[in-house]
N, C-alpha and C positions, 0 to 999 in steps of 0.2 A: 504494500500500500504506500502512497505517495500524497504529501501533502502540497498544494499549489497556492502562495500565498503572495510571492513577489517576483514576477517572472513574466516577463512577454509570450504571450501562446497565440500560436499561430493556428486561426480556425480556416481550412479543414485538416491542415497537414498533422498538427499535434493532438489531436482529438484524433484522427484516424487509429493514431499508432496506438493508443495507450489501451496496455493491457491489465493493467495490476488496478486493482481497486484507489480511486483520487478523490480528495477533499476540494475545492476550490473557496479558493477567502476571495473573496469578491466585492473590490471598494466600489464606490457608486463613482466617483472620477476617477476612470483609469484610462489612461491614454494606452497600457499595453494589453488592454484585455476587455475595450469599452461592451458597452449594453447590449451592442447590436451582436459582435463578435461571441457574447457568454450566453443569448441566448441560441445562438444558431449552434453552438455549441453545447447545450442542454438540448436542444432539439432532435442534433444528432446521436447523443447517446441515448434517450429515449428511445429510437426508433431502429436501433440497430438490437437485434434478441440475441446477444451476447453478452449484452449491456442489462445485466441482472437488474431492478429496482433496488437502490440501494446502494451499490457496488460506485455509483459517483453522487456527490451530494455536492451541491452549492451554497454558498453562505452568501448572502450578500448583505452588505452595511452599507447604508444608508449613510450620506452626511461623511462618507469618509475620501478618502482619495491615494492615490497610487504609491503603495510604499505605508501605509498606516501599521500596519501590521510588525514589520521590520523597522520601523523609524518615525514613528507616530507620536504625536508631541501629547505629553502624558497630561500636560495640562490641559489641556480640551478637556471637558468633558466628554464628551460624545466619542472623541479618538481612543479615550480611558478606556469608556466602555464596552465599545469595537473590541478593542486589545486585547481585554479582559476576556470577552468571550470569547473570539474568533483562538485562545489560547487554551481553553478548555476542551 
């Protein structure tokens, strides 16, 4: 299993490949992984039946932005709490 939290992903080619069960942390401004890109990318593991329910799960935060996760300013509120979870 593979967690995907700060990382440029390229949709269709890195979504294609992955085989082993992925987490994806998903900030609401991300220039390496934006809206359009994670949902065509949730679309495609849905419909591919190798792609068990479960087997990839998406987080998304709200209010956060690229890099929260790894370098997220703790004072925010809202970054805190991001953090907080997306670490659990």
């Amino acid at each position: 299993a593979l967690v995907t939290a700060h990382g440029e992903i390229r949709v269709p080619a890195d979504i294609q490949a992955l085989e082993k069960p992925n987490l994806f942390i998903c900030a609401a401004d991300d220039w390496a992984f934006p809206d359009a890109a994670r949902l065509q990318a949730e679309a495609m593991l849905l419909q591919q039946p190798q792609h068990a329910p479960g087997k990839y799960l998406f987080r998304y935060y709200p209010k956060t932005y690229h890099g929260f996760m790894a370098r997220g300013n703790d004072r925010d509120p809202v970054i805190r709490e991001a953090m907080a979870d997306a670490y659990l």
